[in-house]
C-alpha positions as CSV (number, residue, x, y, z in Angstrom):
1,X,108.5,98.6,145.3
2,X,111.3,98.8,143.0
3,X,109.8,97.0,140.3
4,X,106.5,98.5,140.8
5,X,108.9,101.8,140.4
6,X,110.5,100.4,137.1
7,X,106.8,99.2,135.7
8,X,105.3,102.3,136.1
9,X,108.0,104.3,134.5
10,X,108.3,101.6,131.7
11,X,104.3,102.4,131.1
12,X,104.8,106.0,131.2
13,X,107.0,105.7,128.3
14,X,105.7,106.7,124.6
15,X,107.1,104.8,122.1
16,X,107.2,107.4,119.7
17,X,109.0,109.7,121.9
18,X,111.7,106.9,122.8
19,X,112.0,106.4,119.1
20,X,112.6,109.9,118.5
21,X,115.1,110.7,121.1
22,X,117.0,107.2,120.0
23,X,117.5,108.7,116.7
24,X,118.7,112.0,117.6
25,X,121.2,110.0,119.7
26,X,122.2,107.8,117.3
27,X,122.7,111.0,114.9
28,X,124.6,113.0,117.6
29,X,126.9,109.6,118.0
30,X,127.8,110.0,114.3
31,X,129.0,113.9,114.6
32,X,130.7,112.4,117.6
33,X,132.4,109.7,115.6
34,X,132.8,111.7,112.3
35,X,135.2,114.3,114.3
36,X,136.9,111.2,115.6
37,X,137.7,109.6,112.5
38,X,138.5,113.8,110.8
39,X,141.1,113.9,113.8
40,X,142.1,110.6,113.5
41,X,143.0,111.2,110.0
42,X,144.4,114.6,110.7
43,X,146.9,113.0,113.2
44,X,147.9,110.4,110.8
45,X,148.8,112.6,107.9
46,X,150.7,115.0,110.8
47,X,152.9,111.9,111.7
48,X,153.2,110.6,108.1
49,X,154.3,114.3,107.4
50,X,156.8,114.3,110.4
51,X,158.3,110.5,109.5
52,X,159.0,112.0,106.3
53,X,160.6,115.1,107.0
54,X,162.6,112.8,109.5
55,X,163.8,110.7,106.8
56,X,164.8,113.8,104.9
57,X,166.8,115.3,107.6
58,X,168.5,112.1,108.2
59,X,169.5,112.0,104.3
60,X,170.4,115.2,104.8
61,X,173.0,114.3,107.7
62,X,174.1,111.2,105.7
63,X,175.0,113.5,102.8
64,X,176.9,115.7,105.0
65,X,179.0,112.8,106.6
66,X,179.9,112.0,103.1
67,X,181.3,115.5,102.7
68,X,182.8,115.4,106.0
69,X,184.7,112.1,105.2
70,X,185.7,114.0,101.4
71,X,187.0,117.1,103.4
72,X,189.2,114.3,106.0
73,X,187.5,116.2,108.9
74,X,186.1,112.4,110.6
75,X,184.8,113.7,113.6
76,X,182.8,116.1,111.7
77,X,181.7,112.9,109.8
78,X,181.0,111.3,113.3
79,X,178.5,114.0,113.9
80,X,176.8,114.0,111.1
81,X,176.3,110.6,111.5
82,X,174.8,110.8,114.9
83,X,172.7,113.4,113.6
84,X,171.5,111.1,110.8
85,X,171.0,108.2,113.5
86,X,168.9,110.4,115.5
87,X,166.2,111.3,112.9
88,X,166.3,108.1,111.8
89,X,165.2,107.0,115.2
90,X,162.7,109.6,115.1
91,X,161.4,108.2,111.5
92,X,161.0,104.9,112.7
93,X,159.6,105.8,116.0
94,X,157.1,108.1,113.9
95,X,156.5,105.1,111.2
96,X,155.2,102.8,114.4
97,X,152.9,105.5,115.6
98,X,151.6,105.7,111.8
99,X,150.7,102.4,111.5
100,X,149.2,102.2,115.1
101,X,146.9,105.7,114.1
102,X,146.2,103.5,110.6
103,X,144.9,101.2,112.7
104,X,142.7,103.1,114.6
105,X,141.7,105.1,111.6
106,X,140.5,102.6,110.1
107,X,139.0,101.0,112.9
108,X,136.9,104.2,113.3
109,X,136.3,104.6,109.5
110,X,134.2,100.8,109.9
111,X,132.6,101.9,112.9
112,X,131.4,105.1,111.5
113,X,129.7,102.9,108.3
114,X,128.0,100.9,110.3
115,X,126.5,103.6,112.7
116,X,125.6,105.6,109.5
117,X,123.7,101.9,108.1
118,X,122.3,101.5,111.7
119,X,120.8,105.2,111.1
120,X,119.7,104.6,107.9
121,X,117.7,101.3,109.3
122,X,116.5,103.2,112.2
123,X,115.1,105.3,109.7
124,X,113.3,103.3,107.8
125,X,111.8,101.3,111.1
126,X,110.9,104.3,113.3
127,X,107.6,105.1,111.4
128,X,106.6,101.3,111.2
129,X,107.4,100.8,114.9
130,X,106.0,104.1,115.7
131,X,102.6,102.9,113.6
132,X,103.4,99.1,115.8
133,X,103.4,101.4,119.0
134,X,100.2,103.4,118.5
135,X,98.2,99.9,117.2
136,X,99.5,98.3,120.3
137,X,98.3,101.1,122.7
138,X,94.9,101.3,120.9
139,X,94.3,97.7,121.4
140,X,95.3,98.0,125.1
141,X,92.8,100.6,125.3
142,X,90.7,99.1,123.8
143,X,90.8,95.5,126.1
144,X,90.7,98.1,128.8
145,X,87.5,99.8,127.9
146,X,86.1,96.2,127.3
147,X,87.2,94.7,130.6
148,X,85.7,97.3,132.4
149,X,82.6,96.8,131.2
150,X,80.5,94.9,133.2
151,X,77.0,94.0,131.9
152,X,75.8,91.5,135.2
153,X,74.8,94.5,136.7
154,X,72.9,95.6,133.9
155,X,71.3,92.3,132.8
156,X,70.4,92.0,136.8
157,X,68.8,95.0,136.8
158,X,67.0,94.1,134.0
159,X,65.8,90.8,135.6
160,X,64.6,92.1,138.3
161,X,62.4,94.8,136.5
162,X,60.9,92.2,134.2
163,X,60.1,90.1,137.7
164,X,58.0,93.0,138.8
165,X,56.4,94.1,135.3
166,X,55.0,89.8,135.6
167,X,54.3,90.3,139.2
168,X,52.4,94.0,138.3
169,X,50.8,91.8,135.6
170,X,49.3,88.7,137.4
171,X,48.5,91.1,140.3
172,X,46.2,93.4,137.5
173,X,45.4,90.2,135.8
174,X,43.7,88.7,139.5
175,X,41.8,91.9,140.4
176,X,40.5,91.8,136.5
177,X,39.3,88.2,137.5
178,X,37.6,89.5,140.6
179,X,35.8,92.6,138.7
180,X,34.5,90.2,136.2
181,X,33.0,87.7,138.8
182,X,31.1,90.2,140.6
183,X,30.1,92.1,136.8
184,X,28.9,88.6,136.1
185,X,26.8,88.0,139.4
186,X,25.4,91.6,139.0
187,X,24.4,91.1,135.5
188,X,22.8,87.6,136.7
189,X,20.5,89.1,138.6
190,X,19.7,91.8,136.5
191,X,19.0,88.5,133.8
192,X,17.3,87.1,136.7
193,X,14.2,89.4,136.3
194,X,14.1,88.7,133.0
195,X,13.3,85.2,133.1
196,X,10.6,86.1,135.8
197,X,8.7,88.4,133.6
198,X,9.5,85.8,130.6
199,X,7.9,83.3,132.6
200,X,5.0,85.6,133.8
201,X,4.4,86.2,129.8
202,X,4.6,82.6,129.4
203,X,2.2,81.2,131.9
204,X,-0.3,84.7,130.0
205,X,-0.3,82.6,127.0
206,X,-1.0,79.2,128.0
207,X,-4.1,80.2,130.5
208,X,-6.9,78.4,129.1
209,X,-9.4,80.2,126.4
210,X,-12.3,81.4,127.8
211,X,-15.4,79.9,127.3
212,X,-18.0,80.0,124.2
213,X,-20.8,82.2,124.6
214,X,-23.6,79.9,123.6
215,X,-25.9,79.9,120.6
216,X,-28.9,81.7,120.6
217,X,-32.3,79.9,120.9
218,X,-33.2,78.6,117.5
219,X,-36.4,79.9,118.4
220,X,-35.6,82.8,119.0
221,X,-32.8,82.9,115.5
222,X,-33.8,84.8,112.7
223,X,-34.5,83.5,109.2
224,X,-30.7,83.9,108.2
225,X,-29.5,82.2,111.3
226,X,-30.2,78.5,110.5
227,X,-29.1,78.5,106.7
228,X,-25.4,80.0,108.0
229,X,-25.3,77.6,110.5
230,X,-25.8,74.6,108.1
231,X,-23.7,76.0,105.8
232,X,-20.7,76.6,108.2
233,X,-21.3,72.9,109.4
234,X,-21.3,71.7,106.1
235,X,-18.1,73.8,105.4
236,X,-16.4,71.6,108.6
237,X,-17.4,68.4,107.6
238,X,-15.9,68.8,104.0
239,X,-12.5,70.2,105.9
240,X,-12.7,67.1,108.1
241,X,-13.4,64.7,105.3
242,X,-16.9,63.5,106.8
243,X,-19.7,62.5,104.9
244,X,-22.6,64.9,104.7
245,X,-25.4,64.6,107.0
């Protein structure tokens, strides 16, 4: 549960946002550190200042031992030694602390480069790792939008209506069949007649020619009669290529 937990909120993340608050962090580090190296230095130059005026004092002392010692008062001189030995101390302790806050000063001096180059690089990167972020995310949308897309369905659907359009078309295609077979037996019949009449009209012309009335009497012909009958017989013997009578 806890890395489900942790994946979830590392998805809910936007890079961009991230980027930005990373930055402002980074730049609120280097107020941070830049008052920590100004008081760093600060501090230094107050103990450099107080190891100095130490060093005075005790010069200060020393010279007055000396005039002690001149005026033959050596307990007087004794004191102003003590003094002397006492800022002294004080100088040296002071000149330890100085090079310890040198140190560190410095120290916080290289530290506060490199978070300023770190900033200057961060920068320069946030915009190409923003532009890195919002490619990546449109691509993973992008595989998303394509994974979920499921065509089977779709191409099933398909199928199956292309099934039924062939089905719908052989069934239309068979009563088509049937129509035409019955068309074609009605117009059969209809043809059948026809040829019944045809064959009436046939039989019509091949009866036999009726028969020849027959010639007249020659007794009983006129004049004319006997001269057109010999020419008309002539006339059929030349057509039939027979010699004349």
């Amino acid at each position: 549960m806890r890395a489900n937990a942790n994946d979830l909120v590392s998805r809910a993340e936007d890079p961009a946002k991230i980027l930005d608050q990373a930055l402002m962090d980074m730049q609120a580090d280097l107020v941070k550190l830049r008052q920590a190296v100004a008081t760093a230095v600060a501090s230094q130059k107050r103990i450099e200042r107080q190891a100095n005026q130490a060093r005075v004092q005790a010069d200060q002392w020393y010279g007055r031992a000396q005039l002690a010692l001149q005026g033959g008062d050596e307990d007087l001189a004794r004191e102003a030694l003590a003094r002397r030995k006492t800022h002294m101390d004080t100088a040296q302790t002071l000149g330890q602390q100085l090079e310890s806050r040198a140190g560190q000063v410095e120290t916080l001096k290289r530290s506060l480069l490199k978070l300023e180059g770190k900033i200057a690089q961060a920068k320069t990167r946030k915009d190409t790792l923003k532009a890195r972020a919002q490619a990546a995310q449109a691509q993973r949308q992008l595989e998303g939008a394509v994974s979920g897309i499921n065509t089977d369905s779709s191409m099933a659907a398909f199928e199956r209506m292309e099934e039924k359009v062939e089905s719908l078309e052989a069934e239309t295609a068979a009563v088509a069949d049937l129509a035409g077979d019955n068309l074609e037996a009605r117009f059969e019949a209809m043809e059948g007649s026809d040829v019944d009449q045809d064959l009436a009209a046939l039989k019509a012309s091949m009866a036999p020619a009726p028969a020849l009335p027959l010639l007249p009497d020659n007794r009983k012909a006129t004049p004319q009669q006997p001269q057109l009958v010999d020419e008309e017989l002539a006339a059929l013997r030349r057509s039939m290529d027979l010699p004349p009578n």
